[in-house]
C-alpha positions as CSV (number, residue, x, y, z in Angstrom):
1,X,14.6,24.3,81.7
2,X,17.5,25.5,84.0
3,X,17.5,25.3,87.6
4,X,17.2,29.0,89.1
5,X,15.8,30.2,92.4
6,X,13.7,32.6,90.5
7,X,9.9,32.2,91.0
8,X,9.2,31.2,87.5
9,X,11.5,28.8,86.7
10,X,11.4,25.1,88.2
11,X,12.9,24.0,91.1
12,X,14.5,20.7,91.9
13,X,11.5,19.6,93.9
14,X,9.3,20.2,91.5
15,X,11.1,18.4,89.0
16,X,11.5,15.6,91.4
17,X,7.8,15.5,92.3
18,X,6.7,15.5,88.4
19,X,8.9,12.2,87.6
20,X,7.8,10.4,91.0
21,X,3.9,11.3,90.0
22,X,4.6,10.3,86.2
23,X,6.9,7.4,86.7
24,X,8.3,9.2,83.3
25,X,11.8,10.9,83.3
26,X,12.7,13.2,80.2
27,X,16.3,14.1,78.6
28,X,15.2,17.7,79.3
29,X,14.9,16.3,83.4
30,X,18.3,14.9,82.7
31,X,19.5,17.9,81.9
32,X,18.2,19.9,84.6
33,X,19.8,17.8,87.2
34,X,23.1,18.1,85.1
35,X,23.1,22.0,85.2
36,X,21.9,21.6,88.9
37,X,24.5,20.1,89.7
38,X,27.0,22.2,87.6
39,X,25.2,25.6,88.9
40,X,27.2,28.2,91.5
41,X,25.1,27.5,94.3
42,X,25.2,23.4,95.2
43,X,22.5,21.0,95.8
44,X,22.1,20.8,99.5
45,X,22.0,17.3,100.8
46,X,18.2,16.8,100.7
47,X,18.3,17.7,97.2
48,X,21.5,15.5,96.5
49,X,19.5,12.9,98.0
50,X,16.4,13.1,96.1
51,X,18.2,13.5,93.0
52,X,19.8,10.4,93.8
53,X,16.6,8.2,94.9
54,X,15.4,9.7,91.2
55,X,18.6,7.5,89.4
56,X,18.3,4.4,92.3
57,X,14.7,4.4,90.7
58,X,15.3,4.8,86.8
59,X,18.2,1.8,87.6
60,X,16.0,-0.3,88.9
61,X,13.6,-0.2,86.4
62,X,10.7,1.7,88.2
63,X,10.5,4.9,86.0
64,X,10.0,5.2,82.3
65,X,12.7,6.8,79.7
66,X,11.2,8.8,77.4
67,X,11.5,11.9,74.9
């Protein structure tokens, strides 16, 4: 899972929108955000920011780790 703007591949928000449904966060979702974040093109700031409410919650206990 690698973030693309291709049509068949995931997008941030759609990653985002799974784990805030789920309550669940995977290692692949970890490293999505990591290659997101590496990619050529950077997260605009509404992305940076949903990204970042996604960590705020997993800190604070509100979503589930798992594999």
């Amino acid at each position: 899972m690698t973030p693309s703007n291709g049509s068949n591949r995931l997008t941030i928000a759609q990653v985002i929108d799974r784990i805030m449904r789920s309550g669940r966060i995977t290692r692949l979702d970890k490293d999505f955000f990591f290659h997101a974040m590496l990619a050529e093109v950077p997260l605009t700031q509404a992305e940076q920011n949903q990204v970042r409410n996604v960590f705020d919650r997993l800190s604070m206990g509100l979503l589930r780790v798992v594999e």
